[in-house]
N, C-alpha and C positions, 0 to 999 in steps of 0.2 A: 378650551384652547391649549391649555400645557398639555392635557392628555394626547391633544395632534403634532403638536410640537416634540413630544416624548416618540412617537409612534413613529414619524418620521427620520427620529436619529434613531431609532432599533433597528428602520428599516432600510436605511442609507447609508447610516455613517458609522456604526457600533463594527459589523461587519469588519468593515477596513483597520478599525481601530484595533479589534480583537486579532487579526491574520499578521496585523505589522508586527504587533507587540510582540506578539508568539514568535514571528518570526527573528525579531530584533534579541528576545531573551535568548533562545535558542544559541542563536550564534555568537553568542557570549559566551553560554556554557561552553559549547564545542569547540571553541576555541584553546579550553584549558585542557581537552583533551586528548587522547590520543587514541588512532583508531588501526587495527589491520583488517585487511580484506579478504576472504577469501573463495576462491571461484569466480574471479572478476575476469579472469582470462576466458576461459569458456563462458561464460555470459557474452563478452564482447563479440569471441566469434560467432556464437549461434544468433545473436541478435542483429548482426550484418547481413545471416545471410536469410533470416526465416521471422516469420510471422510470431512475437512474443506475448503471452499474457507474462506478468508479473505475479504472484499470487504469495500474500503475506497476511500474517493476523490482525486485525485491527486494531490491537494493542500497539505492533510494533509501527502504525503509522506514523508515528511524530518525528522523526527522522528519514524517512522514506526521500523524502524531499534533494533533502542537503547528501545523504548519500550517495544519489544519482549524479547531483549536479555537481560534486566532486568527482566523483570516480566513474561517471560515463553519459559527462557531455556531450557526448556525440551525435545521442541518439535525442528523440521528442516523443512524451510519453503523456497520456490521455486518462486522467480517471474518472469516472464515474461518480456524480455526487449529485444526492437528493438534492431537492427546489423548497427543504426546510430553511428555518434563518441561521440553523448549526452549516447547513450547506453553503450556505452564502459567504462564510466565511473560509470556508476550506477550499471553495470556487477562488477567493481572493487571494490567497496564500498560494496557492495553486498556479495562479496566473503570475505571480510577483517572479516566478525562474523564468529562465526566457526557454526553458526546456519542456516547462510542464503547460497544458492546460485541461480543460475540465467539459464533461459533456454530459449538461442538467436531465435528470431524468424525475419524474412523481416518484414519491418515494412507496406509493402505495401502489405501482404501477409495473411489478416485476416482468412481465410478459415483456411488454412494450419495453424494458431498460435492459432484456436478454436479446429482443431483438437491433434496438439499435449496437448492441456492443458487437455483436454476430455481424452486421454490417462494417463497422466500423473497422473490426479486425480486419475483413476483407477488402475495403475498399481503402483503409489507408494505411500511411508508413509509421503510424506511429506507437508504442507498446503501450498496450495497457495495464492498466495497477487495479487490483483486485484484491479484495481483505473478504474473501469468502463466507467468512461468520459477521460480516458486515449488515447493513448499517447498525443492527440493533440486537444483533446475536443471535440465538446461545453464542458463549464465548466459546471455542475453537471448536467449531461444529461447521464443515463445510457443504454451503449448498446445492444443490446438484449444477445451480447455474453455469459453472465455472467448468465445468465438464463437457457442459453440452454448447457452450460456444466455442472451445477449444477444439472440438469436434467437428461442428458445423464450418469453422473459418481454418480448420486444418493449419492453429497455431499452436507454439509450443509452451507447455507451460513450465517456467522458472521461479520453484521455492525460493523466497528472501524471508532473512528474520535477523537478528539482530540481539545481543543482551551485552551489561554495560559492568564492571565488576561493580559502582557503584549507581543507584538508583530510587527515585521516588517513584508509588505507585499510586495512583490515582482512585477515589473512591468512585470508580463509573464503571458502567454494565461489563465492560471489557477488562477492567484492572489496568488502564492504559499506563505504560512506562515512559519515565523521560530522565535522559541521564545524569546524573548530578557533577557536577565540577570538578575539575581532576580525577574523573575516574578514566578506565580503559575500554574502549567500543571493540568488539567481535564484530564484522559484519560477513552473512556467511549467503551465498549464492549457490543452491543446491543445481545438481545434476539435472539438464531439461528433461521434462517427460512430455512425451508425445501420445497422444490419445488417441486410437483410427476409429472410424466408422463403422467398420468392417468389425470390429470387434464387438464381441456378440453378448458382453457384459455390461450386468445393468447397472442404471446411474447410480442408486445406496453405492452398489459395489465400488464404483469409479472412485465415487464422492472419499469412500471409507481409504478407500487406498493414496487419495490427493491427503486426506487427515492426516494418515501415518506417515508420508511423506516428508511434512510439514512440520509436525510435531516431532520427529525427530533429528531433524536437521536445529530445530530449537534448543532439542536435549543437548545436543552433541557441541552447540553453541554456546550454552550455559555453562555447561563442564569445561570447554576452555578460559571462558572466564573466572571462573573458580578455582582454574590452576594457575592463570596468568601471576609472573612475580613480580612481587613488591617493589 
């Protein structure tokens, strides 16, 4: 009987409890702190007028959120998240902005969760968020997915990353980061790239050159916070 009883709140009620909290601590921290933006102008225009993926490391998830729905409510934005019970909870955090919601895929099920994004780009208005070395890694190794829907739904794709001058890192497969209190938030919106069809380079290549991309726009992120003054 308690073991039904236990089973039942991991599988009903834990969810909620873990997505609020996260969410409720969060914004406590971010509140002491202080953030600049940059590339939010061109994000804004190209996301008015064309089909976006989002495409960030999985690390930098934990703020992805509160980002958006500060600096570009305007738009509704769509991620992708396993039918595990780590998923259930980022479904619930997910769905808590009136911005964001969430479109469950098997997590063992990548064909089927490239095709429905492929779809998804195309048929609706809303951008999706992508952490390419997602769900479960290698950490910052992107996979070709994010190329070949980018391609097929003729969207553009938009580096985001983020680093905090101060921070706690997580002992999980990704080294997740979350900022610590009074510190100063970078958030940096790289240059869209657009990917054709027509182009006759294969997806390692695609993938390598989305890595470098990425990874760089982080470097150059980092080093602003490293200079930011005291």
């Amino acid at each position: 009987m308690n073991d039904s009883i236990y089973k039942i709140f991991q599988q009903k009620y834990l969810p909620y409890i873990t997505a609020y909290f996260a969410k409720f601590s969060l914004k406590l921290i971010l509140y002491t702190c202080r953030f600049r933006v940059d590339g939010l102008e061109q994000f804004h225009q190209i996301a008015s007028k064309k089909k976006c993926i989002l495409m960030l490391w999985h690390n930098r998830l934990a703020l992805v959120a509160e980002i958006l729905y500060r600096y570009a409510p305007q738009f509704l934005y769509a991620a992708f998240v396993s039918n595990s019970r780590d998923g259930k909870s980022l479904d619930v955090l997910a769905k808590s902005y009136s911005i964001g919601k969430t479109i469950r895929v098997p997590h063992n099920a990548k064909h089927k969760a490239l095709r429905k994004m492929i779809n998804h780009l195309k048929y609706s208005k809303e951008i999706v968020i992508v952490t390419p070395d997602g769900p479960k890694g290698p950490r910052y190794e992107v996979k070709p997915g994010i190329a070949v829907a980018a391609k097929e739904s003729k969207a553009c794709i938009v580096p985001l990353t983020w680093s905090s001058t101060k921070f706690w890192q997580l002992n999980t497969w990704d080294k997740m980061i979350l900022p610590k209190p009074f510190s100063t938030i970078v958030v940096s919106l790289g240059t869209p790239i657009k990917l054709s069809r027509e182009d006759k380079q294969d997806l390692e290549t695609e993938s390598h050159y989305l890595k470098t991309v990425l990874s760089n726009l982080e470097k150059c992120t980092c080093q602003q916070v490293d200079t930011w003054p005291n």
